[in-house]
Backbone as XML, in Angstrom:
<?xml version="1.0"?>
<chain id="A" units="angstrom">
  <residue number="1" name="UNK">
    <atom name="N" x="0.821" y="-1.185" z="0.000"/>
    <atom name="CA" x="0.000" y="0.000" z="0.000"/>
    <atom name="C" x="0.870" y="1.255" z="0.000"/>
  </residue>
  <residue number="2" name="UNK">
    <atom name="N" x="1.836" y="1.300" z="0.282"/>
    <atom name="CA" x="2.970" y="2.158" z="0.582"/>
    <atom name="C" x="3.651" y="2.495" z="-0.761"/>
  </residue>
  <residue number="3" name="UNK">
    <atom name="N" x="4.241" y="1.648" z="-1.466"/>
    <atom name="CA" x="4.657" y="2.424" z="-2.638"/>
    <atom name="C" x="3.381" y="3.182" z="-3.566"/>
  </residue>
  <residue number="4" name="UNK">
    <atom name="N" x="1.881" y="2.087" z="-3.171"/>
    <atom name="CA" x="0.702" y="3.158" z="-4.379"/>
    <atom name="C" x="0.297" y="4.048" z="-4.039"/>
  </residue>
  <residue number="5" name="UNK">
    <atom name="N" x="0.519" y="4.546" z="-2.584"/>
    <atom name="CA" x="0.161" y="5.748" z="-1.915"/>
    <atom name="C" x="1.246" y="7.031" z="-2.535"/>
  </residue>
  <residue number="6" name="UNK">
    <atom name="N" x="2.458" y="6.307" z="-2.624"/>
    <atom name="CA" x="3.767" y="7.369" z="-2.394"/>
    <atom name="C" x="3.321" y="7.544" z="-4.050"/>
  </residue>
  <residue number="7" name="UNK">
    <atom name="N" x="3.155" y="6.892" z="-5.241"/>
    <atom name="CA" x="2.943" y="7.199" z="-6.403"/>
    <atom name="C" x="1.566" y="8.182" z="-6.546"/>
  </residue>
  <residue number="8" name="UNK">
    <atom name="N" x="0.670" y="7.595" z="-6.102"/>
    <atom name="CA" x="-0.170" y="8.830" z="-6.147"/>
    <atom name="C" x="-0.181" y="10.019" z="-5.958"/>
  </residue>
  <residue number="9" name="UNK">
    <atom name="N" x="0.547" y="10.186" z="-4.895"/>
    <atom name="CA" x="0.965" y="11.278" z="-4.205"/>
    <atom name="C" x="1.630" y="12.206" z="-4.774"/>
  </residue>
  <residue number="10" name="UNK">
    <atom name="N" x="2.756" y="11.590" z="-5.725"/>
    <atom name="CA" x="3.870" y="12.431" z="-6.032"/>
    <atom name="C" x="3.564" y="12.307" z="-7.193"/>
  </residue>
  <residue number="11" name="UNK">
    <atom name="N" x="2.512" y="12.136" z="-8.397"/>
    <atom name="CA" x="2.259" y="11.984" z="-9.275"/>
    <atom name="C" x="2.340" y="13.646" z="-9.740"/>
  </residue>
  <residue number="12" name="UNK">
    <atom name="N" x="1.295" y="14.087" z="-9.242"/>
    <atom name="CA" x="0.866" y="15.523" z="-9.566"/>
    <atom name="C" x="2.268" y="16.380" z="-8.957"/>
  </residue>
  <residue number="13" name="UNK">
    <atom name="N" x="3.043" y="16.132" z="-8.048"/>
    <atom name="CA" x="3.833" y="16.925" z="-7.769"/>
    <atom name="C" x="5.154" y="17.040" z="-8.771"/>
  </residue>
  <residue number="14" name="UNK">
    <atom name="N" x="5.222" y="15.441" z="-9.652"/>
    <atom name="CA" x="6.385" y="15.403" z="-10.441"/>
    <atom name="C" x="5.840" y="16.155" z="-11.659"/>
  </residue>
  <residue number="15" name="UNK">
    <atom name="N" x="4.710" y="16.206" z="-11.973"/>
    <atom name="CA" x="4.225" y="16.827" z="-13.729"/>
    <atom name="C" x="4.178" y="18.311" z="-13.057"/>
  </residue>
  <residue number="16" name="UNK">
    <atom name="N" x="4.189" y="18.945" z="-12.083"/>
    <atom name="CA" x="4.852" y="20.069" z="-11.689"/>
    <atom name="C" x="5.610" y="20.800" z="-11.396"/>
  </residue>
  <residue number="17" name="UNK">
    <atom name="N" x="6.755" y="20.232" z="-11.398"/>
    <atom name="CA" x="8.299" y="20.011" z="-10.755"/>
    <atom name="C" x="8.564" y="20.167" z="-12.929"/>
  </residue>
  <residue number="18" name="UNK">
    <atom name="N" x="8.024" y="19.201" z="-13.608"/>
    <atom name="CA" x="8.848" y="19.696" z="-14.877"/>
    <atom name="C" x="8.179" y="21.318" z="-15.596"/>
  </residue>
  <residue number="19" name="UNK">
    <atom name="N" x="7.102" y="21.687" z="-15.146"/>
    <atom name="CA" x="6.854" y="22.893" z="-15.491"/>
    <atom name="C" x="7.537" y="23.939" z="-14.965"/>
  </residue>
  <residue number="20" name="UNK">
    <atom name="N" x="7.554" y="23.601" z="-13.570"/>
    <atom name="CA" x="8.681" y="24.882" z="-12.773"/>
    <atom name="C" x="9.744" y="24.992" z="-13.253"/>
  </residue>
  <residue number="21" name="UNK">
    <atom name="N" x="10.400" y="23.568" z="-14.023"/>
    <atom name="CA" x="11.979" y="23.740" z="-14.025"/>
    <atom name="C" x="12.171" y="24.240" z="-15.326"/>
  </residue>
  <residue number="22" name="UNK">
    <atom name="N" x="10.951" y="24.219" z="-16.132"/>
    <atom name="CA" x="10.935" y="24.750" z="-17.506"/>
    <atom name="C" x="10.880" y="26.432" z="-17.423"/>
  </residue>
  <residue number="23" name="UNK">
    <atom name="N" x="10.335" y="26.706" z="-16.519"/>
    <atom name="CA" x="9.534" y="28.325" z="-16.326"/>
    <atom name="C" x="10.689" y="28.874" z="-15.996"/>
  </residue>
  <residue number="24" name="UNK">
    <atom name="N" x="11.347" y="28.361" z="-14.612"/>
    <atom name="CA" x="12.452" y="29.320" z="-14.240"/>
    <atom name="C" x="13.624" y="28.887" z="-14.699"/>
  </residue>
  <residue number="25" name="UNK">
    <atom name="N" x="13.815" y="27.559" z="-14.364"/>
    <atom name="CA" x="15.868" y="26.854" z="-14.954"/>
    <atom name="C" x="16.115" y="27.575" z="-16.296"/>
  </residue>
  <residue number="26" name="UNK">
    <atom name="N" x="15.241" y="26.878" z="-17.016"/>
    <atom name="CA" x="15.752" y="27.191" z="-18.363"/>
    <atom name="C" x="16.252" y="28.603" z="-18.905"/>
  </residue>
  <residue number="27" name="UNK">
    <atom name="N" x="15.525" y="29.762" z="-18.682"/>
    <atom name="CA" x="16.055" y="31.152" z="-18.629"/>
    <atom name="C" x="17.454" y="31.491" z="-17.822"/>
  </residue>
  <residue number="28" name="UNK">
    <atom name="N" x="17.608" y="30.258" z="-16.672"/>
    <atom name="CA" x="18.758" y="30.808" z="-15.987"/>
    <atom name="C" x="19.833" y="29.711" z="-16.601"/>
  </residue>
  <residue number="29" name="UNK">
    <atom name="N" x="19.489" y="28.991" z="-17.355"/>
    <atom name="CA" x="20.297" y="28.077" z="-17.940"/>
    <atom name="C" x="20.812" y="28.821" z="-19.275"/>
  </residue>
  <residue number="30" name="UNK">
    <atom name="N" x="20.064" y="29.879" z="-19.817"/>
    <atom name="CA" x="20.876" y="30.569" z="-21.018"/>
    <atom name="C" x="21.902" y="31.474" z="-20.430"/>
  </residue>
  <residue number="31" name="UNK">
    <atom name="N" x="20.929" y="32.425" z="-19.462"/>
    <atom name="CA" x="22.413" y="33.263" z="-18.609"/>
    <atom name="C" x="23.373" y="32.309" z="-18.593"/>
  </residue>
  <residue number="32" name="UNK">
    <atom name="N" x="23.462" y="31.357" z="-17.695"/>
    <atom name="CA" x="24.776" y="30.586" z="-17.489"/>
    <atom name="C" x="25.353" y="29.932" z="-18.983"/>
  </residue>
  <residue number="33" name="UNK">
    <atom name="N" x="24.832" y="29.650" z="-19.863"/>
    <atom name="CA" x="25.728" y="29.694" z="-21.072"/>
    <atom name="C" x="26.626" y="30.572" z="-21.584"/>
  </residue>
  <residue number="34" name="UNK">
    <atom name="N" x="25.728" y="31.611" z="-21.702"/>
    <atom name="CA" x="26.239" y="33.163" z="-22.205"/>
    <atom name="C" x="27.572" y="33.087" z="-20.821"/>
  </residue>
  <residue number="35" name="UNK">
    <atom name="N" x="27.665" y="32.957" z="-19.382"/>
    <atom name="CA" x="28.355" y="33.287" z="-18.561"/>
    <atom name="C" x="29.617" y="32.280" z="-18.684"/>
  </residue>
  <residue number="36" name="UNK">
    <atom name="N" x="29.257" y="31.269" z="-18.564"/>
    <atom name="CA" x="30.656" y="30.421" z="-18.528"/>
    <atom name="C" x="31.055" y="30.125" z="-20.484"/>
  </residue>
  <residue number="37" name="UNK">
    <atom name="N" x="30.315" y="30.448" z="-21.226"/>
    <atom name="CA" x="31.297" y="30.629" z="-22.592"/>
    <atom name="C" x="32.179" y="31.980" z="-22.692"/>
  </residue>
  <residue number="38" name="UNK">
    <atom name="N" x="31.577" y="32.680" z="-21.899"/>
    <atom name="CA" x="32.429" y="33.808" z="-22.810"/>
    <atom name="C" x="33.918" y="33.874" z="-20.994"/>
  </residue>
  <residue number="39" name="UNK">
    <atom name="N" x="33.524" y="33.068" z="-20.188"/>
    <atom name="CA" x="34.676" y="32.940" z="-19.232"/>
    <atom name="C" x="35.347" y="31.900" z="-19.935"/>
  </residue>
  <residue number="40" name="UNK">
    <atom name="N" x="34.719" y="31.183" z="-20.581"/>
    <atom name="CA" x="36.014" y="29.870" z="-21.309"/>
    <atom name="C" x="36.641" y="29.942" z="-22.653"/>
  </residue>
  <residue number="41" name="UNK">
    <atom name="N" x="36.189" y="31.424" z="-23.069"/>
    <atom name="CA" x="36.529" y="31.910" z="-24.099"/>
    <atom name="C" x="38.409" y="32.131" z="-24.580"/>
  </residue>
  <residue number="42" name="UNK">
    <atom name="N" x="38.789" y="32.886" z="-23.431"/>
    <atom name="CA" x="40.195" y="33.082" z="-22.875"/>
    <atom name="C" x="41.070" y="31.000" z="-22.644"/>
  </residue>
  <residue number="43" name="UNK">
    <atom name="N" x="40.273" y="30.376" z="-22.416"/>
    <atom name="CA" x="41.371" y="29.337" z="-22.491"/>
    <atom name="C" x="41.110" y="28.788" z="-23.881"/>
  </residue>
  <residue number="44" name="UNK">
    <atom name="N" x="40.052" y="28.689" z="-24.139"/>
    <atom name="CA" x="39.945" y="27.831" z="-25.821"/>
    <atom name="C" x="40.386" y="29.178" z="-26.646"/>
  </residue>
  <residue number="45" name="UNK">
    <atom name="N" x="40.957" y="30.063" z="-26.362"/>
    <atom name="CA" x="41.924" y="30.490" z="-27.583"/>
    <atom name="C" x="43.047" y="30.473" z="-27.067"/>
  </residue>
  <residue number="46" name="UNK">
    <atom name="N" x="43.566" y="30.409" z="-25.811"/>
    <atom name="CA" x="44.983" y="29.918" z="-25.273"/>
    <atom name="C" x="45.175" y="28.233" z="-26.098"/>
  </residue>
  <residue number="47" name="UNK">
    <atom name="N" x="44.195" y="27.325" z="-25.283"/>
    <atom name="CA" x="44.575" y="25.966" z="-25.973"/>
    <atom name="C" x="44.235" y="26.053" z="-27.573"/>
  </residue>
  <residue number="48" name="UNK">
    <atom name="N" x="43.520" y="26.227" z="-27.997"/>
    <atom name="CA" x="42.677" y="26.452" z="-29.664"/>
    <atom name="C" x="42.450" y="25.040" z="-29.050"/>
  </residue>
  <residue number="49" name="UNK">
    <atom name="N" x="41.639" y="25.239" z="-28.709"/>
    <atom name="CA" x="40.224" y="23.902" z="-28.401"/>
    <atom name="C" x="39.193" y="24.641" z="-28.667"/>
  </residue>
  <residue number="50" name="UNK">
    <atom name="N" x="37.944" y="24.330" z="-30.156"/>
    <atom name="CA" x="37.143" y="24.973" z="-30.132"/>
    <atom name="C" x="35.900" y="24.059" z="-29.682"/>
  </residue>
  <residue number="51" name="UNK">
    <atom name="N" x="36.315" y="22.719" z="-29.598"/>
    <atom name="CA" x="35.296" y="21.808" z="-29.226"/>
    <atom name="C" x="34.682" y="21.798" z="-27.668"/>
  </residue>
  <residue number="52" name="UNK">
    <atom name="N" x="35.557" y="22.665" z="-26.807"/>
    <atom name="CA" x="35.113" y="22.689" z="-25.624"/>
    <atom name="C" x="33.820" y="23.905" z="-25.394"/>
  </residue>
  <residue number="53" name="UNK">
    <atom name="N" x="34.293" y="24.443" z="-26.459"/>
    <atom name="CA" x="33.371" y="25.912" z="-26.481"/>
    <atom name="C" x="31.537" y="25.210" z="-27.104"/>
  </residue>
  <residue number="54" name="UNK">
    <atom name="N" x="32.145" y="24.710" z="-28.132"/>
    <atom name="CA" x="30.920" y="23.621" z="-28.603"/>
    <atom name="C" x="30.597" y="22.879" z="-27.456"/>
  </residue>
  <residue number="55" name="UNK">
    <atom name="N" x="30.877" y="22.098" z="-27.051"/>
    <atom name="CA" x="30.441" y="20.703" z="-25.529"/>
    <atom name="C" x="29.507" y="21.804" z="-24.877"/>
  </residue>
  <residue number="56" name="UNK">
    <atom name="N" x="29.818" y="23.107" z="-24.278"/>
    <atom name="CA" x="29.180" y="23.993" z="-23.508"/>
    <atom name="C" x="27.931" y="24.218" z="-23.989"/>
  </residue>
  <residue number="57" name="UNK">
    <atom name="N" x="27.914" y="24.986" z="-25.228"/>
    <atom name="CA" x="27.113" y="24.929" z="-25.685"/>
    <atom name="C" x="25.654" y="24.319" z="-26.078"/>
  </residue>
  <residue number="58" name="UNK">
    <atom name="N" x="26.713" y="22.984" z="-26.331"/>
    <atom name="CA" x="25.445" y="21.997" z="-26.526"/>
    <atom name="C" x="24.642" y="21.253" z="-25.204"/>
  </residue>
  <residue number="59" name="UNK">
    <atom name="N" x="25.546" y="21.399" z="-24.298"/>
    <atom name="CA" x="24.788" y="20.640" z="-22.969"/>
    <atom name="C" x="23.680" y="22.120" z="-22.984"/>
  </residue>
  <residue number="60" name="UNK">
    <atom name="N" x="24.438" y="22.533" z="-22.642"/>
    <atom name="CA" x="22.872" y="23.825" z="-22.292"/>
    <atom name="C" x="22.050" y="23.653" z="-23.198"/>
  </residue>
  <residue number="61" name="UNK">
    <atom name="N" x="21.913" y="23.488" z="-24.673"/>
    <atom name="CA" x="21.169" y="23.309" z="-25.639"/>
    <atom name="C" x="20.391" y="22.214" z="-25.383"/>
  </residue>
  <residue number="62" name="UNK">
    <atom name="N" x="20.877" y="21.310" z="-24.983"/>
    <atom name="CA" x="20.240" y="19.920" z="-24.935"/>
    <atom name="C" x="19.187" y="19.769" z="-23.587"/>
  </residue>
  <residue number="63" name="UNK">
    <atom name="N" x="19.839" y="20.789" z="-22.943"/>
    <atom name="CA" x="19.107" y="21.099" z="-21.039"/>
    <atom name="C" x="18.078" y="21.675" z="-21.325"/>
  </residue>
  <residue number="64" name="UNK">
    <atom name="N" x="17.971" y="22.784" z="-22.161"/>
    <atom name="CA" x="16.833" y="23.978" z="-22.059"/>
    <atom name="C" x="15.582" y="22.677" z="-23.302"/>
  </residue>
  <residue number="65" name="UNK">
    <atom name="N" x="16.431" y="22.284" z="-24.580"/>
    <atom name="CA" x="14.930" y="21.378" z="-24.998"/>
    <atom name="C" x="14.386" y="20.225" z="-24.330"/>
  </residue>
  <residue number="66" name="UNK">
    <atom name="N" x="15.192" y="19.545" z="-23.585"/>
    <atom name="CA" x="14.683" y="18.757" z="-22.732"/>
    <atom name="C" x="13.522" y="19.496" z="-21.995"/>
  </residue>
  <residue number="67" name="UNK">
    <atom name="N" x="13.526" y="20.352" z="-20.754"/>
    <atom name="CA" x="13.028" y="21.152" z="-20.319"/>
    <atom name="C" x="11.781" y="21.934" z="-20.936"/>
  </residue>
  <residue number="68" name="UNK">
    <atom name="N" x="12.034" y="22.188" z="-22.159"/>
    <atom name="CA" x="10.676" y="22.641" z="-23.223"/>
    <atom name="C" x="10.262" y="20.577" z="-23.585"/>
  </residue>
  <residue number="69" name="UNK">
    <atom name="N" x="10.603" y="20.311" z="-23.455"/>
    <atom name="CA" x="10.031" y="18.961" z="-24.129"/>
    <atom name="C" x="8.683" y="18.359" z="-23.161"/>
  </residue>
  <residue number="70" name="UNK">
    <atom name="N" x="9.699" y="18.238" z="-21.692"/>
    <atom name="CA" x="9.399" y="17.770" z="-20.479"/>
    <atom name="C" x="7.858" y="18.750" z="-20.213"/>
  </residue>
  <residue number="71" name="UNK">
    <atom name="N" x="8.176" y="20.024" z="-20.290"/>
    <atom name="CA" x="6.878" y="20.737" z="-20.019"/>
    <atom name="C" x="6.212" y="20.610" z="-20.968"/>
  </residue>
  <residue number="72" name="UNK">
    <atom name="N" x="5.979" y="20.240" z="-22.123"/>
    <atom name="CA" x="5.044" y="20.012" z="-23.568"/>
    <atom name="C" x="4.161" y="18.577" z="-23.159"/>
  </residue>
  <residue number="73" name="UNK">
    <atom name="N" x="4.759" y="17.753" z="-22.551"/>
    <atom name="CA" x="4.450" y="16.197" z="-22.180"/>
    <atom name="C" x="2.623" y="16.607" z="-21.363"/>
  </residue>
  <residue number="74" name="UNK">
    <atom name="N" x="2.609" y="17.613" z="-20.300"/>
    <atom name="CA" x="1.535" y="17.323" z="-19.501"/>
    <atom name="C" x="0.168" y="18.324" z="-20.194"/>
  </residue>
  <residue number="75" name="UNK">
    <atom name="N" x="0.627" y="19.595" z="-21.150"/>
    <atom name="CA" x="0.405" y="20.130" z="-21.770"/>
    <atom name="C" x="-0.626" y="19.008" z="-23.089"/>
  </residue>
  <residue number="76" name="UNK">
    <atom name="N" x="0.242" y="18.527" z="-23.607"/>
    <atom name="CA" x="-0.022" y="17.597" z="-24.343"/>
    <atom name="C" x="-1.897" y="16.502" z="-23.979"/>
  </residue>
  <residue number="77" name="UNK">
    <atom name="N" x="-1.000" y="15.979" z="-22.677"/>
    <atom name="CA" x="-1.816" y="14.841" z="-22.235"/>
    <atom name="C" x="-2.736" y="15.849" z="-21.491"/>
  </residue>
  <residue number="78" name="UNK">
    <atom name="N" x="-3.556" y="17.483" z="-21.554"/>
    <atom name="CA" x="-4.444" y="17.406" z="-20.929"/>
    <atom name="C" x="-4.949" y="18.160" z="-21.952"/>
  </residue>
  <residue number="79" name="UNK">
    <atom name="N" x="-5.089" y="17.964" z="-23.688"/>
    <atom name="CA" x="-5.658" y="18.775" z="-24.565"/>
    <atom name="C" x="-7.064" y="18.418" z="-24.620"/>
  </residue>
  <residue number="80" name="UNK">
    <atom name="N" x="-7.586" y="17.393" z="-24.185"/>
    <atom name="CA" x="-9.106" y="16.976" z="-24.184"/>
    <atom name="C" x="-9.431" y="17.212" z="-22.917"/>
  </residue>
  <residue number="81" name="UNK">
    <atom name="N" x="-8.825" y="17.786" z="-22.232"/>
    <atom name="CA" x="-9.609" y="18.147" z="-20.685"/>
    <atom name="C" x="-10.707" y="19.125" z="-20.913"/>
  </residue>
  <residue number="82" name="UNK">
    <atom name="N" x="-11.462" y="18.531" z="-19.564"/>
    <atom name="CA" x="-12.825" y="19.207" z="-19.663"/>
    <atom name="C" x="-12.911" y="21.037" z="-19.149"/>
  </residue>
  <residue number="83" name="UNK">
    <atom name="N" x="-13.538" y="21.753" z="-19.322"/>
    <atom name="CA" x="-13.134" y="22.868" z="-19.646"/>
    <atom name="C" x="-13.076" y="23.769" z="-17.935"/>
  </residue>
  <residue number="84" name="UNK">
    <atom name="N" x="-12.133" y="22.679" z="-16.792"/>
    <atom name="CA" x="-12.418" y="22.947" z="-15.835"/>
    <atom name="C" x="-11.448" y="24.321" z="-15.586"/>
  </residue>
  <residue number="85" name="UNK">
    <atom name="N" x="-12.015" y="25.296" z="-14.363"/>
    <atom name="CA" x="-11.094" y="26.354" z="-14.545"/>
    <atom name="C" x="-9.588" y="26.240" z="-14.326"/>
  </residue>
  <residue number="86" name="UNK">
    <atom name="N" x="-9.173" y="25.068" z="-13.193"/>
    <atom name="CA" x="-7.805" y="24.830" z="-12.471"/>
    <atom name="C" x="-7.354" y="24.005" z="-13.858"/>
  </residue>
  <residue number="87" name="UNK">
    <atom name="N" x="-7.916" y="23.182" z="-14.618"/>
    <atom name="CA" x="-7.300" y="22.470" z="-15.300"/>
    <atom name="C" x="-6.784" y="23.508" z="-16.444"/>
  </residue>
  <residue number="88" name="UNK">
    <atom name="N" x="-7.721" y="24.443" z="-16.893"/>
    <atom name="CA" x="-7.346" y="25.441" z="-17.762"/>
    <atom name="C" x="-6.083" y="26.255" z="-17.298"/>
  </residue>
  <residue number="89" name="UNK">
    <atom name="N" x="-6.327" y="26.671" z="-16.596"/>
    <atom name="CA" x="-4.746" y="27.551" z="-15.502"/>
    <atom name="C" x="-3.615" y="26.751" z="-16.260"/>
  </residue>
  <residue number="90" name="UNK">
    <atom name="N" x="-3.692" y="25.247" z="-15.624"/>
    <atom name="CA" x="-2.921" y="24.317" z="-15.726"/>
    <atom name="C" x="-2.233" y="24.346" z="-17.147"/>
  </residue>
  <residue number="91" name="UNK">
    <atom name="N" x="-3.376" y="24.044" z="-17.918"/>
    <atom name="CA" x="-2.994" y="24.407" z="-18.906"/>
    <atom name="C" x="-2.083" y="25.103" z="-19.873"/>
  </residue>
  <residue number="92" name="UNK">
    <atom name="N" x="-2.676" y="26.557" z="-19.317"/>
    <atom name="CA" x="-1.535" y="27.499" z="-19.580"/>
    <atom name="C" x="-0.599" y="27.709" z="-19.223"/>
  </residue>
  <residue number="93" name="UNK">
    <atom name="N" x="-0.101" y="27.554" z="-18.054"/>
    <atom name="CA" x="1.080" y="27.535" z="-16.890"/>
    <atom name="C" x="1.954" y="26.284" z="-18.119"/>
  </residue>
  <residue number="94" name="UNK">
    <atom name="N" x="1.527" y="25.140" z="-18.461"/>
    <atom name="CA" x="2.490" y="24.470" z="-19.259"/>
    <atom name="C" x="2.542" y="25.145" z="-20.571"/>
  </residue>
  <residue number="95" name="UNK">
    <atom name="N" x="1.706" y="25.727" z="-21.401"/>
    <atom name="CA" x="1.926" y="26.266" z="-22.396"/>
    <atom name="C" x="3.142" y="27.941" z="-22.427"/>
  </residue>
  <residue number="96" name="UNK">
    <atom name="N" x="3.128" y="28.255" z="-21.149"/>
    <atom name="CA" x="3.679" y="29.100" z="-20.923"/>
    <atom name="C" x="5.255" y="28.790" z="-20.609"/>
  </residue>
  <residue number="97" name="UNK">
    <atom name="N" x="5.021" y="27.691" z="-20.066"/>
    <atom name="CA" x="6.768" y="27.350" z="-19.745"/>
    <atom name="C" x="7.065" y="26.555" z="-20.991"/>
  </residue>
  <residue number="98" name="UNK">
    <atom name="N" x="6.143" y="25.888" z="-21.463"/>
    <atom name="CA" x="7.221" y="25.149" z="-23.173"/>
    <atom name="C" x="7.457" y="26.389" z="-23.703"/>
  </residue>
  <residue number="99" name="UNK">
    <atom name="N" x="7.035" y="27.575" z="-24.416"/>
    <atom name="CA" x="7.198" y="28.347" z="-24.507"/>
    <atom name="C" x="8.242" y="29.085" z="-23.996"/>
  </residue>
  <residue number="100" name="UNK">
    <atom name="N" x="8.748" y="29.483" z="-22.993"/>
    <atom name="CA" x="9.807" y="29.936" z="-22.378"/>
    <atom name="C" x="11.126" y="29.007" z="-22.533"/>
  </residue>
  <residue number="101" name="UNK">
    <atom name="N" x="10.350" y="28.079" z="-22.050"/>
    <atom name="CA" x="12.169" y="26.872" z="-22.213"/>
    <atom name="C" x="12.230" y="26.804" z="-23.612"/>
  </residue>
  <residue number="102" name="UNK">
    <atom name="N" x="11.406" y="26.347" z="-24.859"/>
    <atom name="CA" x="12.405" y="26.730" z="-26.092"/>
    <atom name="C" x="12.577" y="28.056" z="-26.437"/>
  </residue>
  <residue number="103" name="UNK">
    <atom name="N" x="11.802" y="29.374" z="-25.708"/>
    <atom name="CA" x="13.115" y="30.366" z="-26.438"/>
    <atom name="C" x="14.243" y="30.668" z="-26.082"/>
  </residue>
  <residue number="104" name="UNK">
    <atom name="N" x="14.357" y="29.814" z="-24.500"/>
    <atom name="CA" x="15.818" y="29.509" z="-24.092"/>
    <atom name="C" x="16.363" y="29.186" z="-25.008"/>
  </residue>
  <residue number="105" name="UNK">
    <atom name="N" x="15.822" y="28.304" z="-24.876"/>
    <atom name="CA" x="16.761" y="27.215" z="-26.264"/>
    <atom name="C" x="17.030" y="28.150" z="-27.323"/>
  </residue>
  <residue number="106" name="UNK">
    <atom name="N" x="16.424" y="28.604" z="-27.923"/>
    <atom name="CA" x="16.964" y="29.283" z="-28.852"/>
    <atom name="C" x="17.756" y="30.138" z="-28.922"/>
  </residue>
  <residue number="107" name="UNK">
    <atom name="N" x="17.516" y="31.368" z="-27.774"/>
    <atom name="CA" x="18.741" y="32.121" z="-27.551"/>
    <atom name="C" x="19.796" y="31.033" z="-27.147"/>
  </residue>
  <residue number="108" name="UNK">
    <atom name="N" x="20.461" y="30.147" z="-26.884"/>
    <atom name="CA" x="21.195" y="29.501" z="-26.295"/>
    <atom name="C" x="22.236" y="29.359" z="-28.095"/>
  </residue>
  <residue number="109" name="UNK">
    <atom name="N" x="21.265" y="28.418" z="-29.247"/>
    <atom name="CA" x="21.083" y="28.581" z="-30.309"/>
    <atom name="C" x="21.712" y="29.713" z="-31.041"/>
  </residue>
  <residue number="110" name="UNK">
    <atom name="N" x="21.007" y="30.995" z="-30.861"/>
    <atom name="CA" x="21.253" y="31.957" z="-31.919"/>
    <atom name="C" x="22.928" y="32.555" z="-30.678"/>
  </residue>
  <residue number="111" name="UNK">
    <atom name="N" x="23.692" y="32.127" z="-29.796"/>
    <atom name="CA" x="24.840" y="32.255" z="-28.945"/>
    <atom name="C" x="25.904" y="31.588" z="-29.414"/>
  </residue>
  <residue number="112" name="UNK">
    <atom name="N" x="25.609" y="29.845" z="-29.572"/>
    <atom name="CA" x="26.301" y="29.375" z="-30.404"/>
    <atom name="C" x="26.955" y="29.370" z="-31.911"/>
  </residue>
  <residue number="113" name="UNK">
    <atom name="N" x="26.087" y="30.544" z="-32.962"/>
    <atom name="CA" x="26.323" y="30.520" z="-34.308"/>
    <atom name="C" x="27.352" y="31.033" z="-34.215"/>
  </residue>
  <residue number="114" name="UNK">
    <atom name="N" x="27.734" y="31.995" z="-33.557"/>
    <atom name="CA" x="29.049" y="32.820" z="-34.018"/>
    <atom name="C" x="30.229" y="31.647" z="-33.370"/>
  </residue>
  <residue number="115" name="UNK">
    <atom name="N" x="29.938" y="31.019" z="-32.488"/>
    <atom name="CA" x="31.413" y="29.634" z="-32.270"/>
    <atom name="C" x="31.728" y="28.959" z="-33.426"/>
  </residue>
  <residue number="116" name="UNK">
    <atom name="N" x="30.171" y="28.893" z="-34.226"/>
    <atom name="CA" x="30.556" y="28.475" z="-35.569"/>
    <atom name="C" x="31.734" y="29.274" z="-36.481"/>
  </residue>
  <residue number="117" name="UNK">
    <atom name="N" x="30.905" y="30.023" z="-36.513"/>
    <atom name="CA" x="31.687" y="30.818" z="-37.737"/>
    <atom name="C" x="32.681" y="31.913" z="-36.955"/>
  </residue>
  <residue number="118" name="UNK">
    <atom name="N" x="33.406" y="32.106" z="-35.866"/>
    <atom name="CA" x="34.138" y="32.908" z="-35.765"/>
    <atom name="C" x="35.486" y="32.174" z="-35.126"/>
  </residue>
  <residue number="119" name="UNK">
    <atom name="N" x="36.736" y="32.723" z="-34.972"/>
    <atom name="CA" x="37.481" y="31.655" z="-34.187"/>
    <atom name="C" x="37.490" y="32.291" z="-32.413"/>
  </residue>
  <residue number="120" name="UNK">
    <atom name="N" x="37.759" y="31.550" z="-31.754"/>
    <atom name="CA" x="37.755" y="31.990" z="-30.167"/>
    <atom name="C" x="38.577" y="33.115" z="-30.030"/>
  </residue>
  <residue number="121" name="UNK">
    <atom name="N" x="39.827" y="33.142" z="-31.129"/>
    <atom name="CA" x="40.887" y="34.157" z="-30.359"/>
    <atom name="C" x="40.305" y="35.964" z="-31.213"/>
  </residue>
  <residue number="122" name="UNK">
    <atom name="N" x="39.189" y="35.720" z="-32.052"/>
    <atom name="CA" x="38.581" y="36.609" z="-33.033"/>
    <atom name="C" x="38.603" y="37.949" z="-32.086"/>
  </residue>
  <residue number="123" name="UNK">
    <atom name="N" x="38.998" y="39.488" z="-32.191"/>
    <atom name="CA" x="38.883" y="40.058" z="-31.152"/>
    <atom name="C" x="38.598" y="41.365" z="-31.597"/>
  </residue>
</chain>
C-alpha cells in the first residue's frame, strides 16, 4: 500500500516540478551559457580547443529542450480536458513554460552561431 500511496501522491507533484523547471531553470540556464562561454573563451583560444566551447554549448542546448520537451508532455496529455477552470490555468502555466524553455533554447542557439563561424581568439 505504501509504494501506491507514495505514487499517487507524487504523481501531480512530479508533472509540476517539470513545469517549474521549464519556467524558471531554463532562462537561468541561457544566462549561465552566455556566462561560462564567454569565461572559457580566454582558455579555448589559449589551448585552440574549439570543441570545448561547442560541448558547452550543446549541454545547455540539450538542457533547455529537454526542459521545453518535459513541459510540452503534460500540456499535451491534458488537450481533451474538460473545460475545468484549475485544469485550464494548468494548462496554460504548461503552455507558458514550453514556450519559455524553447526560447531559451533558442537564444542559447542563436549564442552558439558565431562559435561556428568565428574563431575563439577573433577580437
Amino acid at each position: 500500500m505504501a509504494a501506491d500511496l507514495r505514487g499517487h501522491l507524487l504523481g501531480p507533484a512530479l508533472l509540476a516540478m517539470r513545469t517549474w523547471f521549464a519556467l524558471l531553470a531554463a532562462p537561468v540556464l541561457a544566462l549561465a551559457d552566455q556566462g561560462i562561454a564567454y569565461a572559457a573563451a580566454g582558455w579555448t583560444c589559449a589551448h585552440q580547443h574549439t570543441l570545448a566551447g561547442h560541448a558547452l554549448h550543446g549541454i545547455f542546448f540539450v538542457a533547455c529542450a529537454a526542459a521545453a520537451f518535459a513541459a510540452w508532455q503534460p500540456r499535451r496529455a491534458t488537450a481533451t480536458a474538460t473545460a475545468d477552470e484549475a485544469a485550464s490555468r494548468r494548462r496554460f502555466l504548461d503552455g507558458v513554460a514550453t514556450g519559455t524553455a524553447a526560447l531559451s533554447a533558442l537564444v542559447i542557439l542563436a549564442m552558439w552561431i558565431p562559435a561556428w563561424l568565428l574563431s575563439p581568439c577573433f577580437s
